[in-house]
C-alpha positions, 0 to 999 in steps of 0.5 A, spaced: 618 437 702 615 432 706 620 427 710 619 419 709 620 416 717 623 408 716 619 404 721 622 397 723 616 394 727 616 388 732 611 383 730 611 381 737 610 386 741 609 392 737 615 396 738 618 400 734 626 402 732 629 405 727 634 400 725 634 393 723 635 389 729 635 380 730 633 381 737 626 385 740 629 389 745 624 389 749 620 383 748 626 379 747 623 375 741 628 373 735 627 375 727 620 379 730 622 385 727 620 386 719 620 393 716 613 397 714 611 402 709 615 409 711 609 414 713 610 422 709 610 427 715 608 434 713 613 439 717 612 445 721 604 447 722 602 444 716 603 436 719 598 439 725 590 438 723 586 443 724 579 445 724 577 442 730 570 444 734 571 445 742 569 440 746 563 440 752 564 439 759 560 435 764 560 434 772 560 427 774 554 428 777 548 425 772 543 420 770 547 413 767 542 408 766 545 401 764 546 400 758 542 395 754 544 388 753 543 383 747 542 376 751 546 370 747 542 364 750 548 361 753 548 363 760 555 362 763 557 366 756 552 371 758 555 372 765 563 373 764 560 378 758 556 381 764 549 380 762 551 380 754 553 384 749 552 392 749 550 395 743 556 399 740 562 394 744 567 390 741 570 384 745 576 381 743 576 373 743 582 369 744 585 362 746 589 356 742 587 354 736 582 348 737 580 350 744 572 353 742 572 359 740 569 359 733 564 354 736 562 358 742 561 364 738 557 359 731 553 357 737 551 365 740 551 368 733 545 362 731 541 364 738 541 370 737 540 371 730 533 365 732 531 370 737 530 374 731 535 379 731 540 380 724 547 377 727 553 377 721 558 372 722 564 374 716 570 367 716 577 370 714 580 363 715 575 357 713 570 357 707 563 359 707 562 351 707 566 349 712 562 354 715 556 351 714 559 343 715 560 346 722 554 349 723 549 342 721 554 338 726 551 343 732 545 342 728 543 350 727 543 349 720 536 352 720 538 358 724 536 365 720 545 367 721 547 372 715 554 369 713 560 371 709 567 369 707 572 375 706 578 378 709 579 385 704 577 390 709 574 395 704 569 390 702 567 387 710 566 396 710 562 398 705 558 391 707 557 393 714 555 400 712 549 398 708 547 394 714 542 398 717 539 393 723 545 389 725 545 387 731 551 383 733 557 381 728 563 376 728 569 377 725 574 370 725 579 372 725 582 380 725 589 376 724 586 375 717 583 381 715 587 386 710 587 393 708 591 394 701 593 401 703 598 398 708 604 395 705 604 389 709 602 383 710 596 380 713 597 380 721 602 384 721 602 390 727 599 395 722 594 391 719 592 389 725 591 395 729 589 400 722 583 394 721 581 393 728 580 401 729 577 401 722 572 395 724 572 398 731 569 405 728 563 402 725 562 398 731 561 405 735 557 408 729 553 403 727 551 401 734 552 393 733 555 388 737 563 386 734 566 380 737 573 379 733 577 372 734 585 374 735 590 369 735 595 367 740 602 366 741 607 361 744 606 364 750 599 363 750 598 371 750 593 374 744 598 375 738 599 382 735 600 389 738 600 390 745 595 396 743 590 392 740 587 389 748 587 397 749 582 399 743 577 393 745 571 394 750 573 386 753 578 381 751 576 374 754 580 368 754 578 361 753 583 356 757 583 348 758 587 343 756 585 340 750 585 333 752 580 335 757 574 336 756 573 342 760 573 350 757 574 355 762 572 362 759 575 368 762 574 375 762 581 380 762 578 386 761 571 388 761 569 395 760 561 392 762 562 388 767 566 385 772 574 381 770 574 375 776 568 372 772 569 364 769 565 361 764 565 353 764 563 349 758 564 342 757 566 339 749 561 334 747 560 331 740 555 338 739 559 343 741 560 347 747 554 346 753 554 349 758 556 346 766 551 349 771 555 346 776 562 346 775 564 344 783 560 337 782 563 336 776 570 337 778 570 333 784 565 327 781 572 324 779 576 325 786 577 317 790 577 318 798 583 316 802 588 317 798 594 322 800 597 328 798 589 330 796 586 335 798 579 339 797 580 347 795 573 351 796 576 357 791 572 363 788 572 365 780 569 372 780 562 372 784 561 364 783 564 358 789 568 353 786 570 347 789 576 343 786 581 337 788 588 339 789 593 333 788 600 332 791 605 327 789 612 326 792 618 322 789 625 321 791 629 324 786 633 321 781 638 328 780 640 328 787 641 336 788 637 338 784 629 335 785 624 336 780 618 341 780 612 341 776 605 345 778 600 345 772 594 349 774 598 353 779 604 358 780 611 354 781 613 360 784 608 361 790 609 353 789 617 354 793 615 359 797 610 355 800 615 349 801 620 353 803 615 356 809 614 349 810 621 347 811 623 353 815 615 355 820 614 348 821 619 342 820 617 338 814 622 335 809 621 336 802 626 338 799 630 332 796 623 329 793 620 331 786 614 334 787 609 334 782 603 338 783 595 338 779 589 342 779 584 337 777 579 338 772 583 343 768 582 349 772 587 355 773 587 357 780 590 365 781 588 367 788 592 365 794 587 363 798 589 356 795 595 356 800 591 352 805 590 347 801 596 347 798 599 346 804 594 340 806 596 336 800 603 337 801 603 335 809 598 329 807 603 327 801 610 327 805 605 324 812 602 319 807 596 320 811 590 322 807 586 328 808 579 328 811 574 325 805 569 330 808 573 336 809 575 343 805 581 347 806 582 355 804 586 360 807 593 364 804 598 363 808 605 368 810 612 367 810 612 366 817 607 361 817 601 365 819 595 363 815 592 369 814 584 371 813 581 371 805 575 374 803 568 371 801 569 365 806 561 365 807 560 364 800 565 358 800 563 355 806 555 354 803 558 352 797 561 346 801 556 345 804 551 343 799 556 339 796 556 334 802 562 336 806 562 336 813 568 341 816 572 346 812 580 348 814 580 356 814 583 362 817 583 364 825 579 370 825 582 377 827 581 378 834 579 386 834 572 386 832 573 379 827 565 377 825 565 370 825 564 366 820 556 364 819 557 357 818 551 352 815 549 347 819 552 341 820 558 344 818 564 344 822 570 349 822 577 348 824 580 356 824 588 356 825 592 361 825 599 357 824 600 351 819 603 349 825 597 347 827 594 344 820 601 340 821 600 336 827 593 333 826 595 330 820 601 327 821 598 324 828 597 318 826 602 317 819 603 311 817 611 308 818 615 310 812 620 305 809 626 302 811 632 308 810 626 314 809 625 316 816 618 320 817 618 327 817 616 329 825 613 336 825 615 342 830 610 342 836 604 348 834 608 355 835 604 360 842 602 366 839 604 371 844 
């Protein structure tokens, strides 16, 4: 007799246990785990499939041709997918709510349907004339798209097989999408992982582009199972602070195509377009000789990017237990850095409030921003402002050491089409070291230690006031 297995799944993170519990053990999330419809196991031989047909093995060695692509029309969105979408992919969409992604993805389905290519775009959360209201606002009202309302998977399947040429299908969002063989709600880990392989599969067969729209949490991770970024092709992510109007579209994964790469977009009153030159952009704002400023000339995948890195000390108003608060960064590398501050090179941070901002909206990952870090908090505590002219890059060691970053000829190109005169980067390896090539008319100032970015900033620091004497720099350490 077939055996029934009770199954209580977190919604969270999808783990399974065999009780009840109030508390994910391993997620650590509380009333997450609600209980699915058991599953009938068959015992002995008769539980194992059968039938199966052997297999054939190939060697590495082979013609791999590169895999076509359906271009959207939207460059920055073309770059992160690596040059558009692969026939017969799925790539999973995610972000908060109201940061783009059903506008960004309204506006590729429209050009790709206009380049005369059968585009499908199936809403599980708003109405067909919601829809449509959005579209006549970004102005493709007249774009040939194929739209639908529906969330019933059987009835989203049975569509698809009747579609003999689509090319690229949108589903917003999977989180919405329900099989009724499950007993579960919509949302929940079972649905989600039965309809995204079930939507998944037709993709395969079918030979069209899906795209599905996924939910994220509190946290900011995409809701539902873990397993649902691992049964997708690529998974992007749209980040940005909702009162900027910047979008940052990043690519997690991507089987087809490089993870380092960004999008960046601009929210106007007619959708997301696109910022062909972001480094422009978010310095266009930035105010010289102001301290605790300084200029980061970072890299996103295979693009330059140049943002400002801001810096505000205050003294504490907690006594013993300063504040800080980083956005656009990591507050962990944050005190690591001041604390090799503090210990490699004399400067007395620690009982001011530190307040730290990328501006623009980015988020910077790669420790080559160390530097400029670094330079905006001595520029801050000195209260000399950094070189207007000047961009810093490097990562930097617990002992001080700044240490060498790859790409530096592309970063340096970058800050010289900007108009920048110097950059602040690592002192190159003695064994064998290539020098760096540098445009002409910039200058370059390499280091070794943040001993010798600290003394040129603080020569010359304004007198601090009455009762907060200035903090005085350990002379540059020799390198032996």
């Amino acid at each position: 007799m077939a055996k029934s297995v009770t199954r209580f799944v977190c919604q969270n993170c999808g783990a399974i246990s065999a009780k009840w519990q109030g508390r994910c053990d391993t997620c650590g999330e509380w009333n997450t785990i609600t209980e699915e419809a058991p599953e009938i196991r068959a015992p002995g031989p008769a539980g194992k499939s059968a039938g199966g047909r052997k297999i054939e093995f190939v060697g590495l060695k082979g013609r791999a041709d590169p895999p076509p692509r359906t271009r959207t029309g939207i460059a920055e969105l073309d770059q992160v997918l690596g040059g558009g979408f692969v026939p017969g992919s799925v790539v999973l969409v995610g972000g908060d709510p109201g940061i783009g992604k059903s506008t960004i993805l309204l506006q590729a389905a429209a050009k790709v349907a206009s380049a005369g290519k059968r585009t499908l775009y199936i809403s599980g959360e708003e109405a067909i004339d919601q829809v449509r209201m959005r579209a006549q606002r970004l102005g493709l009202a007249d774009s040939p798209l194929g739209l639908a309302a529906a969330t019933s998977l059987r009835d989203i399947a049975a569509s698809l097989e009747e579609e003999r040429d689509a090319t690229l299908v949108i589903m917003d969002s999977i989180q919405t999408v329900w099989l009724d063989s499950l007993d579960s709600a919509p949302g929940t880990v079972s649905q989600v992982r039965a309809c995204a392989a079930e939507l998944g599969r037709l993709a395969k067969t079918r030979g069209f582009a899906l795209v599905l729209v996924g939910h994220v949490t509190k946290e900011g991770t995409l809701a539902g199972p873990r397993v649902l970024e691992h049964m997708v092709d690529a998974t992007l992510y749209f980040e940005g602070d909702r009162g900027h109007q910047f979008r940052i579209l990043r690519a997690v994964k991507n089987r087809f195509g490089a993870t380092d790469e960004i999008g960046v977009f601009e929210m106007t009153d007619r959708g997301l377009v696109e910022v062909t030159n972001p480094s422009a952009l978010f310095l266009a704002e930035r105010r010289g000789n102001i301290s605790g400023s300084a200029v980061f000339a970072g890299m996103e995948g295979s693009r330059p990017v140049l943002v400002e890195i801001q810096v505000l000390l205050s003294p504490s108003a907690n006594g013993g237990s300063p504040r800080r608060q980083v956005v656009g960064w990591d507050s962990g590398r944050l005190a690591m850095l001041m604390a090799v501050l503090e210990s490699r090179a004399r400067v007395g941070l620690g009982q001011n409030d530190v307040y730290l901002n990328v501006a623009g909206g980015l988020r910077i990952g790669e420790p080559a921003a160390d530097l400029a870090v670094a330079a905006a908090l001595i520029s801050a505590a000195t209260d000399r402002p950094t070189p207007p002219d000047m961009v810093f890059f490097g990562e930097v060691g617990l002992s001080g050491e700044v240490r060498q970053v790859a790409q530096t000829d592309t970063r340096l190109r970058e800050a010289a089409k900007l108009g920048f005169a110097a950059a602040t980067l690592p002192r190159r390896v003695a064994r064998g070291g290539r020098a760096p090539s540098a445009p002409e008319g910039l200058r370059l100032s390499e280091i070794g230690h943040l001993a010798d970015l600290v003394a040129p900033l603080a020569a010359g620091a304004k007198p601090k006031a009455a009762g907060k004497p200035a903090n005085k720099p350990a002379p540059a350490e020799t390198e032996g």
